[in-house]
N, C-alpha and C positions, 0 to 999 in steps of 0.2 A: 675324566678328571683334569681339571687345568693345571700345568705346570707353576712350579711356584721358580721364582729367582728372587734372589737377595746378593746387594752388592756389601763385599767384606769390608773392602778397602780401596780409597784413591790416595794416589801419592804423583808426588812431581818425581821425575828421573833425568837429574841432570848429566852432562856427557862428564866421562872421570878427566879426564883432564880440560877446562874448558877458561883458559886464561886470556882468550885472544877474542877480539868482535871479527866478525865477517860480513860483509853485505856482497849480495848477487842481484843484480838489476835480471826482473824479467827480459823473455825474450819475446818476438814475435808468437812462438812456438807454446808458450806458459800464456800470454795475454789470452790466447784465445780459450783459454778454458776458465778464467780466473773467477767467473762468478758461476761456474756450474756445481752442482751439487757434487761431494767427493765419490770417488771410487772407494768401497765397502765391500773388504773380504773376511773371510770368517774360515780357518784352515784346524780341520778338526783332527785331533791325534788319539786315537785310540789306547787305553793302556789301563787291564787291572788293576794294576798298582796304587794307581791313583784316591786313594781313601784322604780324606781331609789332613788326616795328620802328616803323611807324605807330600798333601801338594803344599800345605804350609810349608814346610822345613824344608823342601828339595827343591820341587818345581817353581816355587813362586822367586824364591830368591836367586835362583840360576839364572833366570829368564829374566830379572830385573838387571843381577851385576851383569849379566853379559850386555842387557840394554848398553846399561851406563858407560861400559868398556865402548861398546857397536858408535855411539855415538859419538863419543869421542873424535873417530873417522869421518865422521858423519853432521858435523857441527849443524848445519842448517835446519834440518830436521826439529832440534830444539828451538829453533829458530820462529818467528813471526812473518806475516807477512804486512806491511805497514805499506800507507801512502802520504809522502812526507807533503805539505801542502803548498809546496814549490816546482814539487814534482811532476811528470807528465806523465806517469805513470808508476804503479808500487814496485816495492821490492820485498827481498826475503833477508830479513836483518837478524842475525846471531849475538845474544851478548852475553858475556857471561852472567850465570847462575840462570839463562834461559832453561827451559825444562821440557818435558814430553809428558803426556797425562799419561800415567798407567791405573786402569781400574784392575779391581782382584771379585770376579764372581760366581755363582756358585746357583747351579739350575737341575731343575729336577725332570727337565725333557727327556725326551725320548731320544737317546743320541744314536742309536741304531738308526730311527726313523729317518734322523736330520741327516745323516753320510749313507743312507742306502738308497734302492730304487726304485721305493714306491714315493707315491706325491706326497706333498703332506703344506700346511699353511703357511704361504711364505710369512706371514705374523710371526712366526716362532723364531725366526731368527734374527729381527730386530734387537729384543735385549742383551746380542753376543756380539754387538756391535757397537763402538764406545763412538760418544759425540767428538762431533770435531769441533772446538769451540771458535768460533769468529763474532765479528762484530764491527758496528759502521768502522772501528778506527785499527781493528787487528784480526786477522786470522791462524788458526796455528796450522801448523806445515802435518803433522801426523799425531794421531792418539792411538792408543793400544788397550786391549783388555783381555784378562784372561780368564775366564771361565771353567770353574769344575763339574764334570758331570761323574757323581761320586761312586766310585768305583765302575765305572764305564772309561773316563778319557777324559782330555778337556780341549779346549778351543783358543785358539791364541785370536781374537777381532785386530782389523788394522782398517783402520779410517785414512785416507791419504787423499787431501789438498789438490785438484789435479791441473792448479797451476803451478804446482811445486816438482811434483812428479809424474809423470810416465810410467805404465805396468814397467817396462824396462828397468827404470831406478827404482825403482818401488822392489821389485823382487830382487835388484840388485845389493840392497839393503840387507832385507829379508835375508837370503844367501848369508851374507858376511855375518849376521845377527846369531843366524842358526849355527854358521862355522864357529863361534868364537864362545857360544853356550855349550856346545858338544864336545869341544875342545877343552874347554873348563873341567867339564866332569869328567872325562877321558883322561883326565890331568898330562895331556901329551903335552911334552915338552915342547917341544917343534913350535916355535913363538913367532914362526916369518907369515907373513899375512898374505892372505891371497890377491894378488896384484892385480886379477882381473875385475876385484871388487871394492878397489880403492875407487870413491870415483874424484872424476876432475872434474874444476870446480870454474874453466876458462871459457868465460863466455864469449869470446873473440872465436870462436872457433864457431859460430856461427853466424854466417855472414847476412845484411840484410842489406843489398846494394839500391832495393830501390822502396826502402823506408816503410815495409810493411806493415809494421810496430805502429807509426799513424796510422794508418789504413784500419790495422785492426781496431785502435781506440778509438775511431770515429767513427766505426760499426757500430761497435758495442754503447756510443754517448746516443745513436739514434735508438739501437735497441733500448735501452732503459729508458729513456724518451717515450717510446714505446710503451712498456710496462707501466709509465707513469701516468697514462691517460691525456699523453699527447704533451702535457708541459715536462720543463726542465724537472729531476729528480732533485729532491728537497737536499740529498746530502751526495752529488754524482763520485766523491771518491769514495762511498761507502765500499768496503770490503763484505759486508754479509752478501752470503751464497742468497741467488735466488731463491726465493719459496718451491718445495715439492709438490707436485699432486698427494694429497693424503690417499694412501693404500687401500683399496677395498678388501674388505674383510673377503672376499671371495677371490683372491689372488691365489693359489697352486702353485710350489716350487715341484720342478721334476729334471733329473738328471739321464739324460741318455748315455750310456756308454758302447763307443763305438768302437767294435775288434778292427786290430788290423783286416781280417778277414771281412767282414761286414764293408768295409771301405773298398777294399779292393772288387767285393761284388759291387758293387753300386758304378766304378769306377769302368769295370766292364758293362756295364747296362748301356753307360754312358757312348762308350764304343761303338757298340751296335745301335744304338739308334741314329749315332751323328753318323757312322756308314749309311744309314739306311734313308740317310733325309738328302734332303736335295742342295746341301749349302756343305761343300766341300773342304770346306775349312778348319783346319785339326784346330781339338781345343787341349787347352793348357788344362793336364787334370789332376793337380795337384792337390795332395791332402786336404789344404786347405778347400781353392773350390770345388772337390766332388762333397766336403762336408758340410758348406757353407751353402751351397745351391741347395741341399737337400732339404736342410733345416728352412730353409728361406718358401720353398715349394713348399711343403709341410705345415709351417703358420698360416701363410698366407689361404694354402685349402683352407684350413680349420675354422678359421671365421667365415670363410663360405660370402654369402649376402651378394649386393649386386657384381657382376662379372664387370664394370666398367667402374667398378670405385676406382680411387687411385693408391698406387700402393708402391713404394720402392727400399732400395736399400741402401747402408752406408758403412763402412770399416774404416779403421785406423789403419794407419800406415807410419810404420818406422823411416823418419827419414834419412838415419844416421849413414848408411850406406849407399844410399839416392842423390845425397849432395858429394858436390866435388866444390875440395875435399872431402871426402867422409869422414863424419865427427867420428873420433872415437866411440867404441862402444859403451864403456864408462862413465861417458859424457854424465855430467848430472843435470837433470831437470828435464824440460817436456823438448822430446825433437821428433813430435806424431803430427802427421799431419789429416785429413780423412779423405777418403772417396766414394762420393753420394753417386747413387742414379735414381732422382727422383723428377717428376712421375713418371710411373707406368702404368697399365691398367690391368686389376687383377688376372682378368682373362686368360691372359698369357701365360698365367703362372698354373690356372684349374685347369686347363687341358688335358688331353693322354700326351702331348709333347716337353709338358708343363717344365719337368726337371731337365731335362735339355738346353731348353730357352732360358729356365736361370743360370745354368752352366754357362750355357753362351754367351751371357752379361757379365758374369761372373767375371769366366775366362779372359775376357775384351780389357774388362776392369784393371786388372793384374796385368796385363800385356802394357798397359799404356801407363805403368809407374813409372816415372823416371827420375830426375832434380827438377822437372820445373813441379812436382803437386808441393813441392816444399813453399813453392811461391804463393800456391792459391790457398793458404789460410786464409785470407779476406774472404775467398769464395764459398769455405766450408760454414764459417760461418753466416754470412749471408745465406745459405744453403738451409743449416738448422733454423735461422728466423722464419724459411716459410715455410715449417711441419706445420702443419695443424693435425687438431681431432680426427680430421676426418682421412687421414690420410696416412696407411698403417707405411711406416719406416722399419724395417727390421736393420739391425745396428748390432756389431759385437761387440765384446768386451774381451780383455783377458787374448791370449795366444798359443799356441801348441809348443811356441819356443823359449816359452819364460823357464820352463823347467822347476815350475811350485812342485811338485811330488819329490823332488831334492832337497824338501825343506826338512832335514832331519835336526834339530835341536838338541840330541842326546837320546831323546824316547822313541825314535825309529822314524819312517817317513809320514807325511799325512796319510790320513783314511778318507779325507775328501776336503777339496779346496773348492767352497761357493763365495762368488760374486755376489755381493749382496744387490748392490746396488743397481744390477740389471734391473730392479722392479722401477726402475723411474723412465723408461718409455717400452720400444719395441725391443727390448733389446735380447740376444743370448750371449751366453755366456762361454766361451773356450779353453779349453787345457789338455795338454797331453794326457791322455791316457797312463792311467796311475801303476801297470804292471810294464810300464816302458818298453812294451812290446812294438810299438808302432799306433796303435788304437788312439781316439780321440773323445774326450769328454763334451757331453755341452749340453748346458743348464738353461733351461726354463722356466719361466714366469709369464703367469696367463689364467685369467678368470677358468673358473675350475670347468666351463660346461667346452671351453676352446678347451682346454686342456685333455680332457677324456678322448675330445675330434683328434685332436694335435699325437697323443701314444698311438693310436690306432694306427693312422696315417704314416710316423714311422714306424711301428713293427712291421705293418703290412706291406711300406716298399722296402722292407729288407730281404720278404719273403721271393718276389717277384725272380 
């Protein structure tokens, strides 16, 4: 039987005190994202209690005033993103009685389904996901929706802009949103605000000495050029987000959780085979890439087909601690940079050495972060214009360090935090592990017949 949804209510949620305008000029770091589809999460909270008349009266109105309070900190956010027609580039402009979309909805899904570990239709969690409105002359910075699944739990959706923010501000947010709701209902007095979640708002603290901010705009005027079928684009300071591929109905979300224990065997595997090969060189086997090689080995088998396709990969990189100075951690807005290694050729990856070899890439990758990948935004971009079809990219989203299972709001922690919007290329998804034991999450999106290839292939090297 198909799920039914009905939305209750939308409403504007403006910041409670919100007397002043702000404008934040993009940076380098925000231009390169500025026309990509938003990042889409969807953080589900488990809770009996939850019957309609409760989330009326409790839930919906805590979670709205704390918004309103959250924002208030957070002015931008309410904020648009506009291109003034003088300008050489947009910005994100606050004014008052600016507002945040909050939707209030109400679904008859399978909420066990959607936060447990069997697959099930990434279709299903599109309508727990609120639009972000933009358009050729404005975009908005973030929308929210909340969802009841009635007497199961409900879902808090966050749409985020990701020339506005960074997984970093983005859950930096989130944080201060969830402290200042849980707070509320706890009725703690204790009114001092947590100071690692203030963010700042100084864009001078990232420096661009040798003008990359052009560099990226004159990518991005070819790109659209591009898109436009070779002429100029009819309106080039349009702010609408590029067009998505529409989702096939046969897309499969599936969630691997991975124990501390489970990491650390793979991490030993990894041991003996780099002893055991001919290329003497210790690799860096950090959380990250013994999880990251593995999953990467694992897609790439799963589609199988010819051994000399081409196929590579690409991760975000926080630059905040890479540049000297190092921004602040607070810093607000985008300070990610990425690091592609495209092509390669499947082969490499199907072998009996296969997870080795991505280790090894992996590993190189990581070794060779420093301050200058903050300079090559012109290159990453450059980089995504020449994916094509044919050419599987895996790409991650999300981090082991954002710390989303800290997202307590009042009703305890999340019961699972998905990425939505990994379904718009190759991408997975990351998070720490939700019993904060050390273990690591990562999410899945993959036509359902890859997908059956894809379980197999990790339970089976977990067995090894």
């Amino acid at each position: 039987m198909a799920s039914s949804f009905n939305v209750i209510d939308m409403s504007r949620i403006t910041p409670a005190d919100s007397s002043v305008s702000l404008t934040l000029p993009l940076t380098f770091f925000d231009l390169l994202w500025y026309k990509f589809h938003p990042v889409e999460r969807v953080i589900f909270y488990r809770s009996t209690d939850a019957t309609r008349p409760f989330f009326d009266s409790s839930i919906v109105p805590n979670l709205k005033s704390s918004l309103s309070s959250s924002l208030s900190h957070y002015l931008p956010l309410a904020g648009k993103l506009v291109w003034d027609s003088l300008g050489k580039k947009p910005s994100l402009v606050y004014s008052p009685n600016d507002a945040v979309l909050f939707t209030v909805a109400e679904s008859s899904a399978d909420f066990s389904l959607l936060t447990g570990q069997k697959r099930f239709p990434a279709a299903e969690l599109y309508p727990l996901v609120p639009e972000l409105q933009n358009s050729d002359d404005s975009a908005s910075a973030v929308s929210f929706q909340v969802t009841l699944f009635p007497n199961r739990g409900f879902s808090i959706g966050v749409s985020a802009h990701h020339a506005v923010l960074d997984g970093k501000t983005t859950t930096m947010f989130l944080k201060f949103w969830a402290d200042t709701c849980k707070r509320r209902q706890d009725q703690t007095v204790n009114t001092s605000l947590p100071q690692d979640l203030i963010p700042l708002y100084d864009r001078t603290v990232i420096k661009d000495p040798k003008d990359i901010e052009t560099e990226v705009m004159n990518l991005w005027s070819s790109l659209l050029k591009a898109f436009s079928g070779g002429k100029e684009p009819d309106n080039p300071k349009s702010l609408k987000i590029l067009p998505s591929p529409k989702l096939s109905p046969d897309v499969v979300r599936f969630t691997l959780d991975l124990t501390r224990e489970d990491i650390q065997t793979l991490r030993e595997r990894l041991k003996r085979e780099s002893s055991a090969s001919s290329s003497p060189k210790e690799l860096r086997l950090s959380t990250f890439v013994v999880t990251y090689s593995y999953a990467l080995t694992c897609i790439i088998r799963a589609r199988g087909g010819d051994p000399s396709r081409p196929v590579g990969y690409g991760f975000a990189v926080d630059c905040r601690s890479l540049l000297d100075p190092p921004v602040p951690p607070n810093y607000f807005g985008n300070c990610v940079s990425a690091m592609f290694k495209i092509p390669l050729k499947a082969e490499r990856f199907m072998g009996e050495e296969g997870f080795l070899i991505a280790a090894r890439y992996v590993s190189d990758s990581v070794e060779e972060l420093d301050e200058t990948v903050a300079l090559k935004v012109p290159e990453v971009l450059a980089a995504i214009q020449t994916i094509t079809q044919e050419l599987q990219v895996v790409s991650v989203a999300g981090s082991t360090r954002f710390g989303v299972y800290g997202l307590d709001f009042g009703w305890g922690k999340p019961e699972r935090v998905v990425i939505v919007s990994i379904d718009q290329g190759e991408a997975i998804s990351m998070a720490e592990g939700r019993d904060g034991n050390g273990g690591v999450e990562i999410g899945f999106s993959l036509k359902k017949h890859e997908m059956e290839a894809l379980i197999d292939l990790l339970r089976g090297g977990l067995r090894h």
